[in-house]
C-alpha positions as a Markdown table, in Angstrom:
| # | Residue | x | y | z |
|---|---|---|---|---|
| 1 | Unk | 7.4 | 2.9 | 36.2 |
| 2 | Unk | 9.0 | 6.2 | 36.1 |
| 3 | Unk | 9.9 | 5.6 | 32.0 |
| 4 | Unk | 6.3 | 4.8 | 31.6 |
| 5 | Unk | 4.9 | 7.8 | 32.8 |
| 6 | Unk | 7.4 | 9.9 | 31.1 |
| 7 | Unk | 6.6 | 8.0 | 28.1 |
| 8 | Unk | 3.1 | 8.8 | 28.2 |
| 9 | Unk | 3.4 | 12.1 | 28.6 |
| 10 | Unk | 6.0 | 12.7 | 26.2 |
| 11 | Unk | 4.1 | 10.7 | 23.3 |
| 12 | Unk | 0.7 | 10.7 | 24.5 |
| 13 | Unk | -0.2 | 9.2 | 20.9 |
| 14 | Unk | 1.4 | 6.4 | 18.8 |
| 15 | Unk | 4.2 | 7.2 | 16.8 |
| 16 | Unk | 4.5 | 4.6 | 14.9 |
| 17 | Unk | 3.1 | 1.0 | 14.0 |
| 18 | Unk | 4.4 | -2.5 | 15.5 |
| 19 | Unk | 3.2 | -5.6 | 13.8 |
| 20 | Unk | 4.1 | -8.6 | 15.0 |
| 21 | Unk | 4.3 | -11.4 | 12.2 |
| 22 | Unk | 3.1 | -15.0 | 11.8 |
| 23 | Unk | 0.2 | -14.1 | 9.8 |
| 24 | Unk | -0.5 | -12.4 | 6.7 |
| 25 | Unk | -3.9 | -11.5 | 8.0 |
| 26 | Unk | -2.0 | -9.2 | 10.8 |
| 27 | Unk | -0.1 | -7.8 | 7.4 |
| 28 | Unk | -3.4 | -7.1 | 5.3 |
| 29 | Unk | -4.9 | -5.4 | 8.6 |
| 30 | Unk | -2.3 | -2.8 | 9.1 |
| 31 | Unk | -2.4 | -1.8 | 5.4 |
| 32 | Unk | -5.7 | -0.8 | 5.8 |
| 33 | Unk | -5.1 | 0.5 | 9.7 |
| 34 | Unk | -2.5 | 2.4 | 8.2 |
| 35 | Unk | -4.1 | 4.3 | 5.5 |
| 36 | Unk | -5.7 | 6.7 | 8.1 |
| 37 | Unk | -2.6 | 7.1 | 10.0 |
| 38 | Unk | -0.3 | 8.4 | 6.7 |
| 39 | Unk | 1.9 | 10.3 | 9.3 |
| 40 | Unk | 3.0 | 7.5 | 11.1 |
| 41 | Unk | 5.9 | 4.7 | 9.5 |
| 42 | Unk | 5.1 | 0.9 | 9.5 |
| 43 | Unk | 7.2 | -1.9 | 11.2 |
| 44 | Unk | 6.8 | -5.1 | 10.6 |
| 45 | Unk | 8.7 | -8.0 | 12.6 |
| 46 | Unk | 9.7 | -11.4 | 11.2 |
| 47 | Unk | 6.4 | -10.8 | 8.5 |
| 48 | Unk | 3.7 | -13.5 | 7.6 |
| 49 | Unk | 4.4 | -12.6 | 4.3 |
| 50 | Unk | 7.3 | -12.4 | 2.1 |
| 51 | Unk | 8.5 | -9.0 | 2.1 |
| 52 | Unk | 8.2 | -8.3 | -1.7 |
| 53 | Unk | 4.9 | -9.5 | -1.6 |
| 54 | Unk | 4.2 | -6.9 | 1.5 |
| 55 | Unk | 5.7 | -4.6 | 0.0 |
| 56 | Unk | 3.5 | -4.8 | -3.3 |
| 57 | Unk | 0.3 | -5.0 | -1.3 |
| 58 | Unk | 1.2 | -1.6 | 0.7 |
| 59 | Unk | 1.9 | -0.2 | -2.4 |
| 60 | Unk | -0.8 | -1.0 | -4.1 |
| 61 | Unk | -2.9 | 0.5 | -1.5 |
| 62 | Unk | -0.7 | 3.6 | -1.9 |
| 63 | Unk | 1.2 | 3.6 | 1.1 |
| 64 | Unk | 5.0 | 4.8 | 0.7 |
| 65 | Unk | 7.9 | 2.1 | 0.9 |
| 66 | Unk | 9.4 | 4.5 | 2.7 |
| 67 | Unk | 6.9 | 4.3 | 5.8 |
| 68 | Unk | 7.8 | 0.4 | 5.3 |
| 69 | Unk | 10.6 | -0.8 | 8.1 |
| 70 | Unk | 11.5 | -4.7 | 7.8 |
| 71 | Unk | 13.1 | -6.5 | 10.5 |
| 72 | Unk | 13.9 | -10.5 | 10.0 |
| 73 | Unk | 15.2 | -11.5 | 13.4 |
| 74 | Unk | 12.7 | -12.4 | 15.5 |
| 75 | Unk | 12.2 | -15.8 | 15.9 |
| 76 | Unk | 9.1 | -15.4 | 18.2 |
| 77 | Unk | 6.9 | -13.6 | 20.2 |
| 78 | Unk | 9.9 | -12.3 | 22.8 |
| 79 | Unk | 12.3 | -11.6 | 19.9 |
| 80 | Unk | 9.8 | -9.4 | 18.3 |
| 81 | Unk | 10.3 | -7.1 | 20.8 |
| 82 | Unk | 14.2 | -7.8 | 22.1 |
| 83 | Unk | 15.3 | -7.4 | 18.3 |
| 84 | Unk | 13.7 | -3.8 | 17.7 |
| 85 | Unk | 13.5 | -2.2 | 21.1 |
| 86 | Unk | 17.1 | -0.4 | 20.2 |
| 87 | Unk | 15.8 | 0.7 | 16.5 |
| 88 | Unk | 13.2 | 2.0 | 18.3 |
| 89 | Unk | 14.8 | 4.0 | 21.1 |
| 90 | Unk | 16.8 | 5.7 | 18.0 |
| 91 | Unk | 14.1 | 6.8 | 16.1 |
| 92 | Unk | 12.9 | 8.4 | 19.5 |
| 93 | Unk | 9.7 | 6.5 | 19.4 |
| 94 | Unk | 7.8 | 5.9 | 22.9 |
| 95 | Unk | 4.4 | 4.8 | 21.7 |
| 96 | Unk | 3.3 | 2.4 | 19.4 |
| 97 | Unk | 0.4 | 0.8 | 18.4 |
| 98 | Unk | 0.7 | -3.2 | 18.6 |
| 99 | Unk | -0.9 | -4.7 | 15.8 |
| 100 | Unk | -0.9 | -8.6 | 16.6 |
| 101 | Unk | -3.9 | -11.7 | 16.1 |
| 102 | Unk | -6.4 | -11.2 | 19.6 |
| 103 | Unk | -5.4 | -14.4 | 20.3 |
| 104 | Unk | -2.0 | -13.5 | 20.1 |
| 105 | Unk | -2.7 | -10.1 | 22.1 |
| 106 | Unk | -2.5 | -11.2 | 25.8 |
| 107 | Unk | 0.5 | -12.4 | 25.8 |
| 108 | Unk | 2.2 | -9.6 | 23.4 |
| 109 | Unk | 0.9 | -7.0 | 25.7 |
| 110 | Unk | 2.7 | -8.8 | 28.8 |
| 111 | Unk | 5.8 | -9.2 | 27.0 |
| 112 | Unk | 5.5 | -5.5 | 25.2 |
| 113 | Unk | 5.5 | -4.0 | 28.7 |
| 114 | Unk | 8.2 | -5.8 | 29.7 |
| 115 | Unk | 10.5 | -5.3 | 27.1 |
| 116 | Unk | 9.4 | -2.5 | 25.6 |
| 117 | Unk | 8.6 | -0.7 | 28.5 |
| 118 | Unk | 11.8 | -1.3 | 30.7 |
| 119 | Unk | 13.4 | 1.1 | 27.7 |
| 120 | Unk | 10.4 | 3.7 | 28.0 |
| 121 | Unk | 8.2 | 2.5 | 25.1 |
| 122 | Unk | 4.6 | 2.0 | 25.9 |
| 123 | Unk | 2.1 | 0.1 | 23.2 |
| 124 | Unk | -1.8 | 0.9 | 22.5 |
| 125 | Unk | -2.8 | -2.5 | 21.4 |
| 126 | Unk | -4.7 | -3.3 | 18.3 |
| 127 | Unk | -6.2 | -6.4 | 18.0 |
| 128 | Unk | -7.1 | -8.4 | 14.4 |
| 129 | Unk | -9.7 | -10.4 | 15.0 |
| 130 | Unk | -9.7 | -13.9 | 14.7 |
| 131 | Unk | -11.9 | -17.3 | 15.3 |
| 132 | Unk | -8.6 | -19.1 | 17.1 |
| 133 | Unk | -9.0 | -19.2 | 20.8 |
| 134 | Unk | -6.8 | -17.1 | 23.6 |
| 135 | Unk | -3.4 | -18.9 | 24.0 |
| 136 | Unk | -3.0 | -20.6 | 27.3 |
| 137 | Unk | -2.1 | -19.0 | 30.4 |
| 138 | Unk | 1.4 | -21.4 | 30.8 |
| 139 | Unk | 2.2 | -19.4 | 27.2 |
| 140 | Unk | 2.1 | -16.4 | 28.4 |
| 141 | Unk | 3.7 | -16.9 | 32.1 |
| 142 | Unk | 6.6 | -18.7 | 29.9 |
| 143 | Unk | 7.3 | -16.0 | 28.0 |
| 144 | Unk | 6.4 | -13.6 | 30.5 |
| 145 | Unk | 9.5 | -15.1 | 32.5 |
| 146 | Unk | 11.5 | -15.1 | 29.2 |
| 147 | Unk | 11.0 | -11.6 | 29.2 |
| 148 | Unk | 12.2 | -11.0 | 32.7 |
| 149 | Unk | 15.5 | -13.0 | 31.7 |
| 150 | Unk | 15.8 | -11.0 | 28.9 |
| 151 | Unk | 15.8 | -7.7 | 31.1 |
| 152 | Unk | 18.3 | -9.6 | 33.9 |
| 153 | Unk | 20.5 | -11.1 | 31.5 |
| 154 | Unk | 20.2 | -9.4 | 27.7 |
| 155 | Unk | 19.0 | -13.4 | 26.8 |
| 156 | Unk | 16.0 | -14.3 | 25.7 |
| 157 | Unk | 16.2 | -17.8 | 26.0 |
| 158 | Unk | 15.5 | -18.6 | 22.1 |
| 159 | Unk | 18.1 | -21.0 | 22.1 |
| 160 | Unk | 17.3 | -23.0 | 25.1 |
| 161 | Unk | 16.4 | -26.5 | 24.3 |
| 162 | Unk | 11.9 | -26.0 | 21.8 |
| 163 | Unk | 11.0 | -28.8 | 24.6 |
| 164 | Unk | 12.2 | -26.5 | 27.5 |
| 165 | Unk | 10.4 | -23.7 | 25.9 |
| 166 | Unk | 6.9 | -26.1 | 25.1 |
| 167 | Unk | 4.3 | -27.5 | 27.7 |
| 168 | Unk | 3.9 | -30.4 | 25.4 |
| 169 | Unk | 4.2 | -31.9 | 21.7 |
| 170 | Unk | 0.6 | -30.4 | 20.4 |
| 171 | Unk | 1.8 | -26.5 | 22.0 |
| 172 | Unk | 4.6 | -27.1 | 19.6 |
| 173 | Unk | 2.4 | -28.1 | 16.3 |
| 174 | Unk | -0.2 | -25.2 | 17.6 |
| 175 | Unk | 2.2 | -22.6 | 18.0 |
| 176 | Unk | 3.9 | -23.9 | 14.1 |
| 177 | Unk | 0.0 | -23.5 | 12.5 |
| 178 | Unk | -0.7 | -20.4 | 14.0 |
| 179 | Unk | 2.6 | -18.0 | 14.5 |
């Protein structure tokens, strides 16, 4: 709690941009989000796109490569955050706007406090809107516990066994259509 409130009144506005990938929708809406925020860089975890192809579309709306920060090694919605909270503790930022799906939201707002904040980093969610409905509350408990192990343990549990991780066979072909 304590890094929180330091957080916030340290970096009372966002720093800097978080988009979680899975979509290129989430991609084409921070483009746009982003060209009235020039001051602030652009990260992009585990893209819906390919990252030539994002790259081309920033630039052809004129944003900088150089605002442009790529990381690959999320594998889902709990790695998004495990794999960048160190690069962004070095780069000194403590708020961030979270650009995910509103679908998607819920459950990246529980995990983004977790992770994110047990390292001082608070988010001001941003929301692309979809027509998918809200994930399921067992989605985001699971990874709401998956985020407590990481905090406990350093482990994510990525690698445990996709049915331990799955309530049942259509979550798995769900979550492969829509992230």
């Amino acid at each position: 709690m304590v890094r929180i409130a330091i957080a916030t009144y340290q970096a009372p506005q966002p720093q800097a941009i978080l988009t979680l990938g899975g979509d290129f929708d989430r991609e084409f809406f921070t483009a746009h989000f982003a060209l009235s925020r020039p001051d602030l860089d652009i990260w992009i975890s585990s893209g819906g796109l390919p990252q030539d192809l994002s790259q081309q579309y920033f630039h052809d709306l004129g944003i900088p490569e150089s605002r442009l920060h790529y990381d690959q090694r999320a594998v889902d919605t709990v790695t998004n955050f495990t794999s960048l909270v160190h690069d962004l503790k070095q780069q000194d930022i403590q708020h961030l706007y979270l650009i995910t799906s509103d679908f998607h939201m819920r459950r990246a707002k529980l995990i983004a406090a977790l992770v994110l904040g047990s390292h001082g980093v608070i988010i001001t969610p941003v929301s692309v809107p979809t027509r998918t409905p809200p994930e399921s509350p067992v989605h985001i408990l699971r990874d709401g516990l998956r985020g407590v192990l990481w905090i406990l343990t350093g482990r994510t549990g990525a690698n445990l066994n996709r049915t331990l991780l799955f309530t049942s066979p259509g979550d798995l072909e769900q979550r492969e259509r829509r992230v």
